[in-house]
Steps between C-alpha positions, in 0.01 A plus 500: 500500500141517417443153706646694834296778439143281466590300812713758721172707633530357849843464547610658822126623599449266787787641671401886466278673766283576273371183402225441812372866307485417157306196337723283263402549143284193381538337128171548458484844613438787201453811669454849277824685409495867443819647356505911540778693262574832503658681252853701641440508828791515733600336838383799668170552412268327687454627912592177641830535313505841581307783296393770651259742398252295436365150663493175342258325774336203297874392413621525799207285654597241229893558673354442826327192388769348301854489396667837384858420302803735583684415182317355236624593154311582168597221207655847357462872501323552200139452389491267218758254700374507835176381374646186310687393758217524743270332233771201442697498818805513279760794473304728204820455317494109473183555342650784230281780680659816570457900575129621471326407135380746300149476357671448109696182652497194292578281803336413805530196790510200288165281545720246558614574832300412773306771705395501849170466340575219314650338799137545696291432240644117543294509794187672343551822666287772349770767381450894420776755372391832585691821466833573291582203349863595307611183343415527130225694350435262220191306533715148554662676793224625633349346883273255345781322289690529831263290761244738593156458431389900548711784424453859550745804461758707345744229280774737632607839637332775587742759332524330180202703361499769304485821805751721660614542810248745531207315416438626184506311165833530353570701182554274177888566465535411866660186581162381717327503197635189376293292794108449431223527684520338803271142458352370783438103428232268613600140430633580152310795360567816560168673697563875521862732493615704794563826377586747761538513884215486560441181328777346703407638805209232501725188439558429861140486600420311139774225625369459851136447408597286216657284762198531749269375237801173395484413901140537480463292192721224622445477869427105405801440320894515585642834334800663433515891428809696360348894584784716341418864578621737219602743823732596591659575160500792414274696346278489872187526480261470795067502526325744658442300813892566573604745316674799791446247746852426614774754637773379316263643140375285181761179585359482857150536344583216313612291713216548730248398182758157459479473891087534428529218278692244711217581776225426210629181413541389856104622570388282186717213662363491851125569380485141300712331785798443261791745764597146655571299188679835293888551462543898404850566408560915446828592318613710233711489184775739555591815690411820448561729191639741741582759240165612521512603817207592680302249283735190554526327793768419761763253519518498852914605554590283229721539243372672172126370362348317164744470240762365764663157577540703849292383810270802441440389162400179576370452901137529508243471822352196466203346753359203487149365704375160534308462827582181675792442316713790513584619831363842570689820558861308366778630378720342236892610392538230318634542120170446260401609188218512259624231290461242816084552488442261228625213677424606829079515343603171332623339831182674708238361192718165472515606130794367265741728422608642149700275307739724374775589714399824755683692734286518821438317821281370736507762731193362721701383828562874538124589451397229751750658792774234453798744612758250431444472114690695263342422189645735302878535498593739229400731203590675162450787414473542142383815284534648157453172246717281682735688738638366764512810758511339878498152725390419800533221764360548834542901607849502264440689235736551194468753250694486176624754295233607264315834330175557666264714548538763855278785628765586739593889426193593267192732615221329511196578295146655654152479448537162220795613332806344511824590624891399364620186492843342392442160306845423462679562817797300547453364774839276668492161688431490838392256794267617724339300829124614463458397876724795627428691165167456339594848352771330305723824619833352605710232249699262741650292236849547619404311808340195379718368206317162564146643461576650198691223399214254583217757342692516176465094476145554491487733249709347285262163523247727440642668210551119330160419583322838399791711368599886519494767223766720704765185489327424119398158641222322349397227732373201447106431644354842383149469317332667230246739560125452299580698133208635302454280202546691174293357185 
């Protein structure tokens, strides 16, 4: 597998019309990668996938200049996860990551597995982790025992610190209390604590011009950046140069300040000649929190939001620029996820690829216009520690009988607090064809025995390989995750 994926970049390309457009990528070629995460953002939320109320122009001028992906999946809809299987290109599950880690967690990803980081550094890329990192707070799981030669940011969420929904510190019997100070690291130390909203309000501006000055640094020199924004988790927080900007109120704000920062980046590109030679991929981590209502996001008409093996748990925008090699103003429905960017970097950088077992794919052909490939053919969808909760192949999608969390029937809260949820709702199997029915709305199983039938095969390979906690199977090519050594 890994031998088709170094030598399959061209396949097919010569054939597209496309290919007269975009240069073919060179061996020797190492041009700058710049990953964007957000934090819960959903489908909806950016105005070239539709968001109103406020205007999203810088990312939609990196739309119009790129490829933007229809349906291109988060690794899974949880924070913790979705990071380790973006970091690995592996399901977060093979690599014993689950949920969202709490700062008191003895575990972390295991220094062991191979990062994207890692992967570049092969090739003497310059690397920098900035933002919320979320992987292990520990010092061995920290960036810089990860692949990344500068770190700076919160080691993970926003809300795990010890303030209400209200802003205000939290009483000592309250359950908040139990979090410290929020830290935010530089390499390994921790430089100052963020304290109140105010404190967090300047984190997106402190990431952006942390990432000016790494382009600036290392305008000489390959580099790879990973910019994880903290927003938009909740609490949001917004500076004053956006704060009652936007109609839609402090989300819109926000996202104007992360649309700010996209346009900064691409300024500090274009003023040391480095646009041409720079892949920026934008994405996020999982939907949105939507029982926070008017401070979470929007999943677009999908089904439910973070928390969910539903498509609104789980699609994401992502955009992707590369001048002169990715056609501009293209749009891609092709199945992707965040576990395929390792080896799709890997492939672009000529890199080797882990040499553990991962999950992802080359999904270049797609990013160089080849409309015939079909990289990707199907997906898991995995939550809790190991539950297996959907499948898909091409636009089938089956979803097995499982509890799981719904906002379907709860108020929603206002103003940064949150609204009802049911974690456990027992949800039955259904089949759904996401072309028809990206709202996963109507279950057709009854008509398509033979999808089902043929969707159940490949979750029960996938169950050998990886297993399933809801049919108590173990599997059998699941890895540790990195433990904190006791003494």
């Amino acid at each position: 597998m890994h031998a088709f994926l170094k030598h399959s970049l061209f396949v097919g390309l010569a054939a597209t019309p496309f290919s007269v457009f975009c240069a073919p990528v060179e061996k020797s070629q190492s041009p700058n990668i710049i990953l964007i995460f957000m934090d819960d953002l959903g489908y909806g939320d950016l105005s070239c996938y539709g968001a109103s109320q406020y205007k999203t122009p810088n990312l939609d001028k990196m739309a119009s200049q790129g490829v933007r992906f229809t349906s291109f999946l988060s690794a899974q809809a949880v924070c913790s996860a979705s990071r380790a299987g973006i970091m690995t290109g592996c399901y977060p599950n093979r690599v014993g990551i689950s949920g969202a880690l709490m700062p008191d967690a003895k575990i972390g990803l295991n220094p062991n597995e191979e990062t994207i980081a890692e992967v570049l550094k092969k090739r003497n890329y310059k690397t920098a982790a900035i933002g919320k990192w979320h992987l292990g707070y520990q010092p061995e799981f920290l960036p810089l025992q990860q692949g990344f030669d500068e770190y700076l940011g919160l080691p993970y969420s926003n809300d795990m610190w010890p303030v209400n929904f209200d802003g205000k510190h939290a009483a000592e019997s309250s359950n908040k209390a139990r979090y410290p100070e929020l830290p935010l690291i530089e390499d390994n130390d921790k430089i100052r604590e963020i304290r109140t909203l105010d404190d967090q309000s300047e984190l997106t501006t402190l990431y952006t011009e942390r990432a000016v000055r790494f382009i600036d640094a290392n305008k000489k020199n390959p580099f790879f950046i990973y910019l994880a924004h903290s927003m938009t988790h909740i609490p949001l927080a917004v500076s004053t140069k956006f704060k009652g900007k936007s109609e839609q109120g402090l989300f819109g704000d926000v996202m104007m300040e992360i649309d700010w920062s996209v346009g900064e980046i691409m300024k500090v590109l274009d003023k040391n000649g480095l646009t041409k030679n720079t892949l920026i991929i934008f994405t996020s981590d999982n939907g949105p929190w939507l029982n926070f209502g008017n401070h979470a996001g929007s999943n677009g008409g999908l089904r439910e939001g973070k928390g969910a093996s539903f498509e609104g748990g789980q699609r994401e925008p992502c955009i992707m620029k590369w001048p002169g090699h990715i056609p501009e103003g293209t749009i891609c429905n092709k199945l992707a996820s965040t576990i395929d960017l390792l080896p799709t970097l890997a492939a672009i950088t000529n890199s080797p690829l882990p040499e553990k077992k991962i999950d992802g794919v080359n999904i270049l052909p797609l990013l160089l216009g080849d409309e015939n490939a079909n990289p990707r053919q199907s997906f898991l969808y995995y939550y809790r520690k190991n539950s297996l909760e959907a499948v898909r192949k091409g636009d089938w999608k089956l979803v097995f009988a499982h509890p799981g969390r719904t906002y379907i029937g709860f108020k929603p809260g206002v103003d940064g607090f949150p609204g009802g949820t049911n974690e456990n709702f027992p949800y039955e199997e259904g089949l759904y064809d996401l072309r028809r029915d990206p709202g996963e709305r109507f279950d057709i199983k009854e008509y398509y025995p033979e999808v089902v039938a043929e969707l159940k095969k490949l979750a029960n390979e996938a169950r050998e390989d990886l297993g399933d906690d809801i049919q108590k199977i173990e599997g059998k090519n699941r890895r540790d995750p990195g433990r904190v050594l006791t003494k």
